[in-house]
N, C-alpha and C positions, 0 to 999 in steps of 0.2 A: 607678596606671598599670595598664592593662586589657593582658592578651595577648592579641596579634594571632593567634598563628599557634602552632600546636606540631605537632612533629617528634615520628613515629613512627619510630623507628629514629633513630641517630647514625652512619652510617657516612659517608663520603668524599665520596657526592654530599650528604647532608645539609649538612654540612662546607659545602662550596662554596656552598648555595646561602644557608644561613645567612649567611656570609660577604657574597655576592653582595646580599643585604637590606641589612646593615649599610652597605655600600658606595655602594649606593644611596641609603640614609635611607629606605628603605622602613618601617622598623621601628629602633629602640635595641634594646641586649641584654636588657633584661627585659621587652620586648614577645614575644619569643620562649621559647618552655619546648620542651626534648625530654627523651621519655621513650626512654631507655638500660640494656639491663639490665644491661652489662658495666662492670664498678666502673672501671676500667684505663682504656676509654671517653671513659666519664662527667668523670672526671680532665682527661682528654685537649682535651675541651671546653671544661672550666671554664680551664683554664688560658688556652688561647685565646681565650675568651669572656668578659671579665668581663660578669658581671652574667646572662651566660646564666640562666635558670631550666633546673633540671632535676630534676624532680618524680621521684616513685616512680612514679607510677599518672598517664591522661590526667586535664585538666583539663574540668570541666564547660564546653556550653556555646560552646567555643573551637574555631575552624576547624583541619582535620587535614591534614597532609601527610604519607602514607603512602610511607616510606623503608626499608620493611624488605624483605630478602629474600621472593622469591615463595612460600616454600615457610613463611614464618611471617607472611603475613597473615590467614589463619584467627587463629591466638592473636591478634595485632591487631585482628580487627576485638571478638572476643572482651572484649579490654579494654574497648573504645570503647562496649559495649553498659550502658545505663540516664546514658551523658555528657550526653543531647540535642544531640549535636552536630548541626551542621546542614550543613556545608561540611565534603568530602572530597575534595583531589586526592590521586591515587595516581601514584606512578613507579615500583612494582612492574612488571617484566617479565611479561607473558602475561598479568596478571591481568586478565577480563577486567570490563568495566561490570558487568554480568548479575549476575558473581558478586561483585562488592562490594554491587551493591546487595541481594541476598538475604541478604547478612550485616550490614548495618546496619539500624536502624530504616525505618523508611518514609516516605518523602518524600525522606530524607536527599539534597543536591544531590549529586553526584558527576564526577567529572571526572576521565577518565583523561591521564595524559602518557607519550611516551618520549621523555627526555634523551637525550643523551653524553655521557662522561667529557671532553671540550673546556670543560665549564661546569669543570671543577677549574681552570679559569684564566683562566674569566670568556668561553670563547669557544663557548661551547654552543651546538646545534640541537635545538630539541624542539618534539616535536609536539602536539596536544592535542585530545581528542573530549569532549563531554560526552554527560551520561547521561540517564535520561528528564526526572527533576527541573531540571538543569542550567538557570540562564538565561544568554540573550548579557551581563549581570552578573557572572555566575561566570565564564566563559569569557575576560572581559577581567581578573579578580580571576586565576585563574590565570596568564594569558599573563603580568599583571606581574611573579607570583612568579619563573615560569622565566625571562622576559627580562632579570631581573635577574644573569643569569651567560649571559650571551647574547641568545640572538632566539628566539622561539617563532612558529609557524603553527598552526590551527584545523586539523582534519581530519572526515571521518566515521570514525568505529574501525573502519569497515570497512578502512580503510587506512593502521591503526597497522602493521599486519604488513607492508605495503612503506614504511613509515618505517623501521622495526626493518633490514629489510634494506637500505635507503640509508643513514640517516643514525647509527642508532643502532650498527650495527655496522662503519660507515665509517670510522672511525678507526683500526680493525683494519689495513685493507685500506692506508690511506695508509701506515703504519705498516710493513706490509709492504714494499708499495715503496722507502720510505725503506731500510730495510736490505738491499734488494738494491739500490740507488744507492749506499751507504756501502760495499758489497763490491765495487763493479765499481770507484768509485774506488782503493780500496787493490791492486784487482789491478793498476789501471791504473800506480799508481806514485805515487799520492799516501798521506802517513802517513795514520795512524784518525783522528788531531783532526782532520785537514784536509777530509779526507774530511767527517766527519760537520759539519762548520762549513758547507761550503757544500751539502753536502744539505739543510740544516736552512732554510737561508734562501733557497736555491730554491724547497719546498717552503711556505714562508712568503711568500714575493714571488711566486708564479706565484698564489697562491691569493687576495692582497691586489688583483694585478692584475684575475684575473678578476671578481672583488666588485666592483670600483671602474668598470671596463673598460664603455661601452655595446655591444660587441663581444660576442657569444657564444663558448667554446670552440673550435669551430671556426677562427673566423678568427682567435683570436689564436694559433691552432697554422699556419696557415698564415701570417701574418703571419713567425714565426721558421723558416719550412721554407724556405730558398734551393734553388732545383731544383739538383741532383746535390751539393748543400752535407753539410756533416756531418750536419744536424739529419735530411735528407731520407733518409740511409742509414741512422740510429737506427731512426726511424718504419717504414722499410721492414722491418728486422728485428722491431719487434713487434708489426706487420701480420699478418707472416710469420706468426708464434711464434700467434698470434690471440686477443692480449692483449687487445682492445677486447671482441671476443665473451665471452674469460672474466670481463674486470666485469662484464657484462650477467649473464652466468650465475650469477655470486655474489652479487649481488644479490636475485636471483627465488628460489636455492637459500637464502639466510639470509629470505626474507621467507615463502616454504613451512614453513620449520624454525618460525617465529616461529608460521605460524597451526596447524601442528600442539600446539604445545608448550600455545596458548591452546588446545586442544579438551581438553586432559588434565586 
């Protein structure tokens, strides 16, 4: 049995998307090899993994999925040099095509992604550019990888950087909210579990709706806004407050951070 696919790195998103294959039938456990340099790891894997491979060193030959932190894909690609690999997705943060492809052999395909952490539970958005090499091949050979703990879209990497600030660091932001809804209920008079039980599946059902909904945002906000109703004096205070403008702005300020961070 030939390995399909080996993992550069074993951290959390590898984890998921590993998993997410298996789930799929994408792949068996020893279709899959990651190289791990952490003993503790590695352990961590095998246990959840039967059958995983988990080599010292990359295997020749065999397509790469680059999972390491941004600041250890130099020693990465370092490894990968005289493999002949031929296929490279990366979901390294910032890093950009340019610089993967001057650290791998030549020709090498390459294909950048930005996930979420939403794929740790099969619900990910990620985006995907390929590189010069790249074919509409590779770009379908990716998207199954990632859609396998979620959905993936095509992009031009021109516009990883307003991924990064939409979707990639979106989670953040729900996130936030969620705990300023969990706090205004406990002020309001409800306990923390209760609280956080129906933030949790508001936050799950508003979002289920919209997916499913042929309605845009919009109307399904006025849809629940009855004129001078409760829902209408919420909205009105964070009109006020000028909540709508500061998503916009956090957005543009994480997707500016994102193409600074790619220049360094």
């Amino acid at each position: 049995m030939s390995v399909r696919l080996q993992f550069l790195g074993g951290g959390k998103m590898a984890e998921a998307l590993i998993g997410g294959l298996l789930t799929a039938h994408w792949a068996t456990a020893p279709e899959l090899a990651v190289i791990e340099k952490l003993p503790a790891r590695r352990a961590e894997l095998a246990e959840r993994f039967d059958g995983l491979l988990l080599p010292d060193d990359p295997l020749d030959e065999v397509d790469v999925l680059v999972a390491v932190k941004p600041q250890d894909v130099v020693d990465a690609m370092v490894r990968l040099s005289g493999r002949s690999t031929r296929r490279v997705l990366s979901i390294a943060a910032g890093v950009t095509i340019a610089s993967l492809e001057r650290q791998l052999d030549p020709g090498t395909r390459v294909i950048r992604a930005m996930p979420n952490t939403p794929a740790l539970v099969g619900q990910g958005a990620a985006a995907l550019a390929g590189g010069h090499h790249a074919t509409a091949a590779d770009l379908e050979w990716a998207g199954g990888v990632l859609s396998s703990v979620g959905m993936s879209v095509v992009v031009d990497e021109a516009q990883l950087d307003a991924v990064t600030g939409l979707s990639g660091s979106g989670p953040a932001y729900v996130f936030l909210v969620a705990e300023a809804l969990m706090e205004a209920g406990r002020e309001a008079g409800l306990s923390a579990a209760v609280a956080a039980q129906l933030t949790e599946q508001t936050l799950l059902g508003a979002a289920r709706l919209l997916q499913e909904s042929a309605d845009d945002p919009a109307k399904l906000r006025a849809d629940v806004t009855s004129p001078g109703g409760t829902t209408a004096e919420a909205l009105a205070v964070l009109t006020s407050r000028g909540v709508p403008e500061a998503f916009v702005e956090a957005v543009l300020a994480a997707a500016a951070r994102s193409a600074e961070l790619g220049r360094q």
